[in-house]
PDB file with one MODEL, atoms N, CA, C and O in Angstrom:
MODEL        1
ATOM      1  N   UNK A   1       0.827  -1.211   0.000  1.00  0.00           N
ATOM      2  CA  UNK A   1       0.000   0.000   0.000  1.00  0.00           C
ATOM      3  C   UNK A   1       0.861   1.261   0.000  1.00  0.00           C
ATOM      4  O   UNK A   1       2.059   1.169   0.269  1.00  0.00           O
ATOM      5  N   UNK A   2       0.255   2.524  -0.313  1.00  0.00           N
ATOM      6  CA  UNK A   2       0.846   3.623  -0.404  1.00  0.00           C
ATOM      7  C   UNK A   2       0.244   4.561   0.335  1.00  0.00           C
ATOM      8  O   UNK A   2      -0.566   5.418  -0.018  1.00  0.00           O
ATOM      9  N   UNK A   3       0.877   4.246   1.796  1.00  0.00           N
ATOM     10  CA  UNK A   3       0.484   5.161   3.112  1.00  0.00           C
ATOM     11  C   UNK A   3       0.198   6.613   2.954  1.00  0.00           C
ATOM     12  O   UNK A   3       1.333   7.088   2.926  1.00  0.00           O
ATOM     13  N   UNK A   4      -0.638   7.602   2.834  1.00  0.00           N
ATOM     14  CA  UNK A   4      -0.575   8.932   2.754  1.00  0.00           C
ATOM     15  C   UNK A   4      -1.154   9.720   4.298  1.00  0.00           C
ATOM     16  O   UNK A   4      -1.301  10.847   4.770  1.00  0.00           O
ATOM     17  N   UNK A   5      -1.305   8.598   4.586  1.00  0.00           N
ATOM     18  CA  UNK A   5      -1.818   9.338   6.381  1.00  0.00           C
ATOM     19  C   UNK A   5      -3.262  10.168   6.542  1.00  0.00           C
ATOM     20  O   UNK A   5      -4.167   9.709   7.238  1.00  0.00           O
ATOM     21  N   UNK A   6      -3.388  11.488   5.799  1.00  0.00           N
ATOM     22  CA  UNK A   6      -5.071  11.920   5.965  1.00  0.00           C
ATOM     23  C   UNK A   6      -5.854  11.652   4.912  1.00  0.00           C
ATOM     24  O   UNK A   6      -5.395  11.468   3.785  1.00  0.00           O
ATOM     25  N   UNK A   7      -7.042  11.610   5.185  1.00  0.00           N
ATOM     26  CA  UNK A   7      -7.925  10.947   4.182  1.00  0.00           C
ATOM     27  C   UNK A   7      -8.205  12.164   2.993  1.00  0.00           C
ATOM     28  O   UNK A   7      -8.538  11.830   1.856  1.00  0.00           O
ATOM     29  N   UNK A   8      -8.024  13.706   3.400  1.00  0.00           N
ATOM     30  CA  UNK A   8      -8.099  14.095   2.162  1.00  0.00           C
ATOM     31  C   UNK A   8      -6.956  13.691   1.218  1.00  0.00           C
ATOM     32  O   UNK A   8      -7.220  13.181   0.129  1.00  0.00           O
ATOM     33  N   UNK A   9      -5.477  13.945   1.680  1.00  0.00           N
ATOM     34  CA  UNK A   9      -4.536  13.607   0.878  1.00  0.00           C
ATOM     35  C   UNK A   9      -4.828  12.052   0.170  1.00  0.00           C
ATOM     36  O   UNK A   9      -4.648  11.804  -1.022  1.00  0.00           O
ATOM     37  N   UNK A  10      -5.227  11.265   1.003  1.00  0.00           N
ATOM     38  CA  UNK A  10      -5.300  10.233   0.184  1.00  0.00           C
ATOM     39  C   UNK A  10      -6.748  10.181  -1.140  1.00  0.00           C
ATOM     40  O   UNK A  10      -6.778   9.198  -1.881  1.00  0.00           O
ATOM     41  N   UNK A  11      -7.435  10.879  -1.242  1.00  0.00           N
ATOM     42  CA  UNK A  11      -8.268  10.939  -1.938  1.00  0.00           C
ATOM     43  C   UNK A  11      -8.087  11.757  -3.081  1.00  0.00           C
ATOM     44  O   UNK A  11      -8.312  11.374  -4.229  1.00  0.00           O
ATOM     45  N   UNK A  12      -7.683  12.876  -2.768  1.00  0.00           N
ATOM     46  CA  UNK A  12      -6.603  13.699  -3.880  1.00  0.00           C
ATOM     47  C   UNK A  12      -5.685  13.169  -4.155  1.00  0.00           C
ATOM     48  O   UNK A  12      -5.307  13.665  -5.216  1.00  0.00           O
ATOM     49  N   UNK A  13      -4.828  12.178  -3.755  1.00  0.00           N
ATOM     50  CA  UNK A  13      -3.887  11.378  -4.577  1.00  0.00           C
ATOM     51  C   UNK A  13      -4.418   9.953  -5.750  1.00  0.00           C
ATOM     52  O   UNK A  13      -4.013   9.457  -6.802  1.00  0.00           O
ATOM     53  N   UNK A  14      -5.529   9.749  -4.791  1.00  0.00           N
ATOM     54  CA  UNK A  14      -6.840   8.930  -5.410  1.00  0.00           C
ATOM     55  C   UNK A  14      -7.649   9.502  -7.033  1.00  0.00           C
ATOM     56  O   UNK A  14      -7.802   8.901  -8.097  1.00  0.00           O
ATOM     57  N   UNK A  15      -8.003  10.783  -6.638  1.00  0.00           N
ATOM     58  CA  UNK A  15      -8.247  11.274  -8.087  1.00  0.00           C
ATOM     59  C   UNK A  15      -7.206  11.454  -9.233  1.00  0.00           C
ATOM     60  O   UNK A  15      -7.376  11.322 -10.445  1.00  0.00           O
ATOM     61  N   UNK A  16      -6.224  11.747  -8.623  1.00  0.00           N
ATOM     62  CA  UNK A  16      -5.231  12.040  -9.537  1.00  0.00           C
ATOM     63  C   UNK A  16      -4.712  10.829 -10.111  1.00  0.00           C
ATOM     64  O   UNK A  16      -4.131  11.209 -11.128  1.00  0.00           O
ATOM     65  N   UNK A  17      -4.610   9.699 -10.030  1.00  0.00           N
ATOM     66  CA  UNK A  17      -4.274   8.722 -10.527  1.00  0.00           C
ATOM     67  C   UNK A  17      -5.449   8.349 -11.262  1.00  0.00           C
ATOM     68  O   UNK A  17      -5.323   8.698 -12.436  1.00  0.00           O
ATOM     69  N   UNK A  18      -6.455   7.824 -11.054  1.00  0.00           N
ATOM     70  CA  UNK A  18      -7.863   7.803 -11.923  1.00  0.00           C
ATOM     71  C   UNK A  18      -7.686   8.796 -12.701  1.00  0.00           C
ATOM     72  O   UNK A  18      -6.899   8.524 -13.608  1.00  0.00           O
ATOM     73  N   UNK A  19      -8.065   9.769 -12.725  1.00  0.00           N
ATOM     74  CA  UNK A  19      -7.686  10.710 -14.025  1.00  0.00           C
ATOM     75  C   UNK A  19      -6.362  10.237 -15.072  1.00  0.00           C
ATOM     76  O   UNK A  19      -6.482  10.445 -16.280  1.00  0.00           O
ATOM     77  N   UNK A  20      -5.305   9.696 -14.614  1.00  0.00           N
ATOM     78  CA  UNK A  20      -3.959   9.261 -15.451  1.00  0.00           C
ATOM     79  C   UNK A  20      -4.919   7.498 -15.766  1.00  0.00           C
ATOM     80  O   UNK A  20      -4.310   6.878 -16.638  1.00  0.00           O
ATOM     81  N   UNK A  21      -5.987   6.828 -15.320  1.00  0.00           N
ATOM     82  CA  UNK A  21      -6.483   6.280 -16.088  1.00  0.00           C
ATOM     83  C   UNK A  21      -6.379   4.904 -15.212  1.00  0.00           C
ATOM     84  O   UNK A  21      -6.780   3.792 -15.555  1.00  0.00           O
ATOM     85  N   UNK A  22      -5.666   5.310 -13.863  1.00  0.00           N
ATOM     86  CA  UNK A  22      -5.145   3.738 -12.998  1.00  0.00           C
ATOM     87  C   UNK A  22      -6.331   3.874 -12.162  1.00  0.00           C
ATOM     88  O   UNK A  22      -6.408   4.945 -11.561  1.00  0.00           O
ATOM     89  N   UNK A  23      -7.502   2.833 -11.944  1.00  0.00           N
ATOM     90  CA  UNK A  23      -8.467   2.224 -10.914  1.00  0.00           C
ATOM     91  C   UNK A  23      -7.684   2.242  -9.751  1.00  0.00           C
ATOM     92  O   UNK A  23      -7.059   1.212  -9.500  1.00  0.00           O
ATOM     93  N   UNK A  24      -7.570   3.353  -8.863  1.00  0.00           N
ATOM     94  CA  UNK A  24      -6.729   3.219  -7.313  1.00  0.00           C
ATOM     95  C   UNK A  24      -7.480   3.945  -6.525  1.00  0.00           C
ATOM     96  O   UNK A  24      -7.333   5.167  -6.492  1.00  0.00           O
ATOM     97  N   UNK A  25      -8.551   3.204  -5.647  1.00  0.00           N
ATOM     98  CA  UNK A  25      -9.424   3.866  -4.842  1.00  0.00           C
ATOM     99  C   UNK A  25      -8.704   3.957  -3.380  1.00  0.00           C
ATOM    100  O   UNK A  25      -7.900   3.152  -2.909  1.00  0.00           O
ATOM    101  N   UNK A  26      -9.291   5.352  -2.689  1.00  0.00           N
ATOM    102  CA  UNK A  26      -8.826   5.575  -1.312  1.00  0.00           C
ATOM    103  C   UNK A  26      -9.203   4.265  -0.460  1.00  0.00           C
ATOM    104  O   UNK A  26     -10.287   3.704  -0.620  1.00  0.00           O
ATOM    105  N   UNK A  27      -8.436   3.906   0.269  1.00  0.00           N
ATOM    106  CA  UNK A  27      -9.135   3.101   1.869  1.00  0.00           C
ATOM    107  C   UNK A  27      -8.764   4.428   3.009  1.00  0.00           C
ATOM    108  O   UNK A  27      -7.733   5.030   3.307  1.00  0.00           O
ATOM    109  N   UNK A  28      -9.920   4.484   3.355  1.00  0.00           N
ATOM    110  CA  UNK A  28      -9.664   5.337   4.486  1.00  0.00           C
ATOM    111  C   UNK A  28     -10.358   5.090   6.064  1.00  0.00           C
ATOM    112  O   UNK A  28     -11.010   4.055   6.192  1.00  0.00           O
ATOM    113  N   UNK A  29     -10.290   5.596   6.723  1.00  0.00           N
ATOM    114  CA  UNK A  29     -11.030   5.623   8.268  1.00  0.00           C
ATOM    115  C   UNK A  29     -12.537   5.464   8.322  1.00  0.00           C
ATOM    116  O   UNK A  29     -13.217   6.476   8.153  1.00  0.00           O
ATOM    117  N   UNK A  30     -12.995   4.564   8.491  1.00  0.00           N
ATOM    118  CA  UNK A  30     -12.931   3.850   9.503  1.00  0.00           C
ATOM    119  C   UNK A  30     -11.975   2.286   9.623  1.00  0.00           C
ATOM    120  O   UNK A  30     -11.653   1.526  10.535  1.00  0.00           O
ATOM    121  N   UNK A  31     -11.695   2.385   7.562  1.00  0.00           N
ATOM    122  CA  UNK A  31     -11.617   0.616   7.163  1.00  0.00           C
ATOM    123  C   UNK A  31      -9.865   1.018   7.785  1.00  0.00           C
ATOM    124  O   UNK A  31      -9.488   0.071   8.476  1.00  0.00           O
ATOM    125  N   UNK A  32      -9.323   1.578   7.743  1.00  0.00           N
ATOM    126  CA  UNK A  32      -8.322   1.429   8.692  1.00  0.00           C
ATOM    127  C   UNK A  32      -8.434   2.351   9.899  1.00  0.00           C
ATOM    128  O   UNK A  32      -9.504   2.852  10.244  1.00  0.00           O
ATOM    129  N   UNK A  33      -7.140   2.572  10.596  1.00  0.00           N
ATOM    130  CA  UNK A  33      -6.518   3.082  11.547  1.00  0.00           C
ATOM    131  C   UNK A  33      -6.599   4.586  11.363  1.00  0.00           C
ATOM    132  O   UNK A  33      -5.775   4.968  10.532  1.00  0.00           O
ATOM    133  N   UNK A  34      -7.450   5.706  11.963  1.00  0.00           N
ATOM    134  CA  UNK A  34      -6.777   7.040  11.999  1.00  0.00           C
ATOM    135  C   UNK A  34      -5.547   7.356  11.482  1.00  0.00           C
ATOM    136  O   UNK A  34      -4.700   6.495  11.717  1.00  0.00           O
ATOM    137  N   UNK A  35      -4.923   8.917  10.451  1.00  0.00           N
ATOM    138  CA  UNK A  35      -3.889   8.635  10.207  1.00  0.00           C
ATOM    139  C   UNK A  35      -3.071   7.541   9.270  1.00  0.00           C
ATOM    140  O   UNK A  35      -1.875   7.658   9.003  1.00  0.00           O
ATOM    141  N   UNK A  36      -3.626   6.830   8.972  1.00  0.00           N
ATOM    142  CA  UNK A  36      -3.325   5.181   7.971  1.00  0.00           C
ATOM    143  C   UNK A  36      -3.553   5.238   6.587  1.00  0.00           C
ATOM    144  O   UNK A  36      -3.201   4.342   5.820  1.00  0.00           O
ATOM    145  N   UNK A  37      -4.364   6.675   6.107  1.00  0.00           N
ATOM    146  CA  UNK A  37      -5.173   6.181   4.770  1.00  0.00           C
ATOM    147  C   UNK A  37      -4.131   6.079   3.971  1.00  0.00           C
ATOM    148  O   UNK A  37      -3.067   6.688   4.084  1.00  0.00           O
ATOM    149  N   UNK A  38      -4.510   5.100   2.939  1.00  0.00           N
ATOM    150  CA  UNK A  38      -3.965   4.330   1.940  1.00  0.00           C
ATOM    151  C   UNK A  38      -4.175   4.369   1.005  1.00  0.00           C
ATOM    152  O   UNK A  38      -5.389   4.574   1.029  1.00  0.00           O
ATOM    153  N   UNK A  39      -3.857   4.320  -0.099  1.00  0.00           N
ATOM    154  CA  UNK A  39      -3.873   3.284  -1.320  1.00  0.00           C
ATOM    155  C   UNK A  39      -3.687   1.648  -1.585  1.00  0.00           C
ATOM    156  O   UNK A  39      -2.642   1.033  -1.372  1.00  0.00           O
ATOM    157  N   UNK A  40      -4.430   1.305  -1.891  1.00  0.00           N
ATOM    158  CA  UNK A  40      -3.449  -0.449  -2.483  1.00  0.00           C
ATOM    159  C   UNK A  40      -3.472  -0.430  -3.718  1.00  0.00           C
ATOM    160  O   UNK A  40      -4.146   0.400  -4.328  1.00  0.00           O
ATOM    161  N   UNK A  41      -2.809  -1.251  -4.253  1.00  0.00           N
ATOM    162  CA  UNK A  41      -2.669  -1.511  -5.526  1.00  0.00           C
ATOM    163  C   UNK A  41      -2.844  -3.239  -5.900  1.00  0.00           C
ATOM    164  O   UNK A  41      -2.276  -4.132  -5.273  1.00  0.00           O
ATOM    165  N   UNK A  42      -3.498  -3.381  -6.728  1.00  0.00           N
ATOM    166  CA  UNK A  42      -3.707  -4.602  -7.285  1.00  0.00           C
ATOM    167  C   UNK A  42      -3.083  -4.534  -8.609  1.00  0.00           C
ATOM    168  O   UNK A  42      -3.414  -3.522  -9.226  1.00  0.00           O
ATOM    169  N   UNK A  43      -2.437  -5.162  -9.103  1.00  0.00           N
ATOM    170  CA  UNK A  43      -1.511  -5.651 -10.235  1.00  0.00           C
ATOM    171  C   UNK A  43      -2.189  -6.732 -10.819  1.00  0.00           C
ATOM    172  O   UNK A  43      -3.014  -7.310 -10.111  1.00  0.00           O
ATOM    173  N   UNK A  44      -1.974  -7.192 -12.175  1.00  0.00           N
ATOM    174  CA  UNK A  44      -2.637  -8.129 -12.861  1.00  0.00           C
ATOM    175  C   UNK A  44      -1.528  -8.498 -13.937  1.00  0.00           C
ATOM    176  O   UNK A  44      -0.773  -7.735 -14.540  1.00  0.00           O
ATOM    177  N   UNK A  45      -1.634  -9.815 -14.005  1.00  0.00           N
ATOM    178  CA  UNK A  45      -0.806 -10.232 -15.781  1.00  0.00           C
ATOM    179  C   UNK A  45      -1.153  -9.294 -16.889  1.00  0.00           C
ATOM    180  O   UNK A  45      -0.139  -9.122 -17.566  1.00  0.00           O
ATOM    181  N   UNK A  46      -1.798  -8.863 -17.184  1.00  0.00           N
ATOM    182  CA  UNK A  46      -2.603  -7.351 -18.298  1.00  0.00           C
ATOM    183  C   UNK A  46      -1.723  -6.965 -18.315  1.00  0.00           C
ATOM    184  O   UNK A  46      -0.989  -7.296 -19.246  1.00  0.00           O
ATOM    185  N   UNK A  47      -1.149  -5.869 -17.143  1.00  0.00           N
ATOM    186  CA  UNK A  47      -0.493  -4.563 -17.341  1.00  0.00           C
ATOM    187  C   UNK A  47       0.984  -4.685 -18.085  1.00  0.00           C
ATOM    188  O   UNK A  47       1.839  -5.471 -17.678  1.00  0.00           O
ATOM    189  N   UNK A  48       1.124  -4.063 -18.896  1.00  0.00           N
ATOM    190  CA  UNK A  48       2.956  -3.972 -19.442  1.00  0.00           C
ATOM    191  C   UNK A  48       3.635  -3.047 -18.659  1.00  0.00           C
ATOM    192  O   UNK A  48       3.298  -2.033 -18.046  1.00  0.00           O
ATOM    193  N   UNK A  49       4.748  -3.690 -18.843  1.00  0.00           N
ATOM    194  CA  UNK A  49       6.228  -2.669 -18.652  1.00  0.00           C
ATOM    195  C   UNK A  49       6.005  -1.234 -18.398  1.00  0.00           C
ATOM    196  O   UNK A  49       6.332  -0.650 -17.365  1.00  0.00           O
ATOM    197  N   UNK A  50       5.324  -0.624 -19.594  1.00  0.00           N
ATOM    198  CA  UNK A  50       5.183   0.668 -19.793  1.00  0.00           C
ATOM    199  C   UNK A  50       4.193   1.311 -18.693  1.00  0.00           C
ATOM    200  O   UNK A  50       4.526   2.296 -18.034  1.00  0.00           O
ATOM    201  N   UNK A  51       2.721   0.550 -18.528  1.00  0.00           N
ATOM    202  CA  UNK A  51       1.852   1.230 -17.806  1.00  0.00           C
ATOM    203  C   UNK A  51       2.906   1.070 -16.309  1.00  0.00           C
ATOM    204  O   UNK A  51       3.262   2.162 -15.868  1.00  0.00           O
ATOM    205  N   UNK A  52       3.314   0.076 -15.679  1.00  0.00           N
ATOM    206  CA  UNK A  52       3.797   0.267 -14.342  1.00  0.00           C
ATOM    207  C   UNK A  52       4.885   1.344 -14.718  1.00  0.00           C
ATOM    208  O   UNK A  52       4.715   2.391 -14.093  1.00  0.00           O
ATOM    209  N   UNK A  53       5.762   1.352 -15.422  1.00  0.00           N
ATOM    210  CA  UNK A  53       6.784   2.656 -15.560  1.00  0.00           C
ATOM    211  C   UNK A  53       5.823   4.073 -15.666  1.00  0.00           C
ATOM    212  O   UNK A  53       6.358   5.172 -15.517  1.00  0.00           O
ATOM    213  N   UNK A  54       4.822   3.986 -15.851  1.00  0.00           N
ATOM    214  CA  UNK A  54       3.999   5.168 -16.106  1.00  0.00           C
ATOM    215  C   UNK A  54       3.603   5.695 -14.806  1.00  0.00           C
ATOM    216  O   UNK A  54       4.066   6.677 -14.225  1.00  0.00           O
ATOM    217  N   UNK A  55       2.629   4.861 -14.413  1.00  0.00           N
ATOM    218  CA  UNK A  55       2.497   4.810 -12.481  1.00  0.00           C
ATOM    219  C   UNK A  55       3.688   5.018 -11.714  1.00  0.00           C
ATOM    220  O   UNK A  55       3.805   5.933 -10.899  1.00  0.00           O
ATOM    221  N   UNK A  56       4.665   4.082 -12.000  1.00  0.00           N
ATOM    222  CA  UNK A  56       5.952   4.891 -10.905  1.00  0.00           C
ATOM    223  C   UNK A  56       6.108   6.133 -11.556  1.00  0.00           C
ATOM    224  O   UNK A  56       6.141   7.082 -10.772  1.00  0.00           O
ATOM    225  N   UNK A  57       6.214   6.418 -12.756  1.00  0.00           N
ATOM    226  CA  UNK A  57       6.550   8.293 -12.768  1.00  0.00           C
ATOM    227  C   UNK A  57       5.588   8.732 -12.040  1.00  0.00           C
ATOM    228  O   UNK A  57       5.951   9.481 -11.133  1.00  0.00           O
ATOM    229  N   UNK A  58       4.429   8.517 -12.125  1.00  0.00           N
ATOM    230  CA  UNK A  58       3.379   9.268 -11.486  1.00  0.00           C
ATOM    231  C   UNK A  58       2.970   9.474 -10.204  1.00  0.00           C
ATOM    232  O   UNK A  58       2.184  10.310  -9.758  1.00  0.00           O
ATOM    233  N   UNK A  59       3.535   8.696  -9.714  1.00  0.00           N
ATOM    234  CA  UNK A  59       3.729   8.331  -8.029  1.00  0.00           C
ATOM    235  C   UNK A  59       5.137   9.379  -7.742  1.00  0.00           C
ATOM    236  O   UNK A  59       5.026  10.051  -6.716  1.00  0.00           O
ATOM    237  N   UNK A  60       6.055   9.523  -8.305  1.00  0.00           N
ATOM    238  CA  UNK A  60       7.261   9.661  -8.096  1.00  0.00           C
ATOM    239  C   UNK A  60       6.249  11.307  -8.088  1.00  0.00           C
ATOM    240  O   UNK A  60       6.175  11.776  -6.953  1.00  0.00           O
ATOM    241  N   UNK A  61       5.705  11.938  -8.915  1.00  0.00           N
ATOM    242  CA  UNK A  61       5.865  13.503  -9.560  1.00  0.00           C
ATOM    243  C   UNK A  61       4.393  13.681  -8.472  1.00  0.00           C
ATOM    244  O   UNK A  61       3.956  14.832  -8.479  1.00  0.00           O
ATOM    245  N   UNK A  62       3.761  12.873  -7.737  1.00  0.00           N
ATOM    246  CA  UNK A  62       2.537  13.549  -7.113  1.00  0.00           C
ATOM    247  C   UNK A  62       3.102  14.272  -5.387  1.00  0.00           C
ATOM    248  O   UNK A  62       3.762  13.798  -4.462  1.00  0.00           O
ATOM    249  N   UNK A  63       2.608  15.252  -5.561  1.00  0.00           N
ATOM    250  CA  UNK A  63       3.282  15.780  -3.968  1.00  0.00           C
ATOM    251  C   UNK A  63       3.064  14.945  -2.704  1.00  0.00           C
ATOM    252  O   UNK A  63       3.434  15.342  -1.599  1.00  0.00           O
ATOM    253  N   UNK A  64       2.615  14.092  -2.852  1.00  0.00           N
ATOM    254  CA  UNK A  64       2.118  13.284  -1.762  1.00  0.00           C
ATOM    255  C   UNK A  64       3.080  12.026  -1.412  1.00  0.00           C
ATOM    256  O   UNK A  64       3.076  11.564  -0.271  1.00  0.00           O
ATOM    257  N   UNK A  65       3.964  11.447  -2.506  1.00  0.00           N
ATOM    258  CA  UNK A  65       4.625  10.678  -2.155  1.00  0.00           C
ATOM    259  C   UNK A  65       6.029  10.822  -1.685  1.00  0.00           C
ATOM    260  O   UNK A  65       6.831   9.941  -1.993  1.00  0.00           O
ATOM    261  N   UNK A  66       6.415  11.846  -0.966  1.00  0.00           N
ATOM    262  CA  UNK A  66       7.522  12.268   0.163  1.00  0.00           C
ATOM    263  C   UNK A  66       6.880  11.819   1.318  1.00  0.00           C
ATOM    264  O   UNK A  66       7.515  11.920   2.367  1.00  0.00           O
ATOM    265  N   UNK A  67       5.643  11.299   1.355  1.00  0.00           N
ATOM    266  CA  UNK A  67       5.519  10.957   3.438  1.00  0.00           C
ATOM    267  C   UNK A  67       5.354   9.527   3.314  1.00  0.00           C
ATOM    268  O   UNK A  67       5.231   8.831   4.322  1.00  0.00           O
TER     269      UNK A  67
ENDMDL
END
C-alpha cells in the first residue's frame, strides 16, 4: 500500500491517478486506523512494462509521495 496518512490527501492522490487512467481507490477511516489512509494496488498479468513505468513516474511527480 501507499500510506498517505489523511484521508483528504489520500483521496486527492486517489483522483489524480484515476484521471492518469489507474483504478486506485482511497481506503480510508474507519476501514483502517486514523492517520493510515492508503492506497493499495492490485496488479494483474494485463499490465505492461510501460503502464507500471507510467504509475511509478506518477507516483514519483505527485506531492504526496515524500511521506
Amino acid at each position: 500500500p501507499w500510506i498517505l496518512g489523511d484521508n483528504a490527501s489520500c483521496i486527492q492522490a486517489s483522483q489524480r491517478l484515476c484521471e492518469a487512467g489507474y483504478y486506485c481507490l482511497p481506503i480510508r477511516t474507519p476501514t483502517v486506523p486514523a492517520g493510515t489512509a492508503r492506497i493499495r494496488f492490485s496488479l494483474s498479468a494485463v499490465l505492461r512494462e510501460a503502464d507500471l513505468s507510467n504509475l511509478l513516474s506518477l507516483l514519483k511527480t505527485t506531492s504526496y509521495a515524500d511521506r
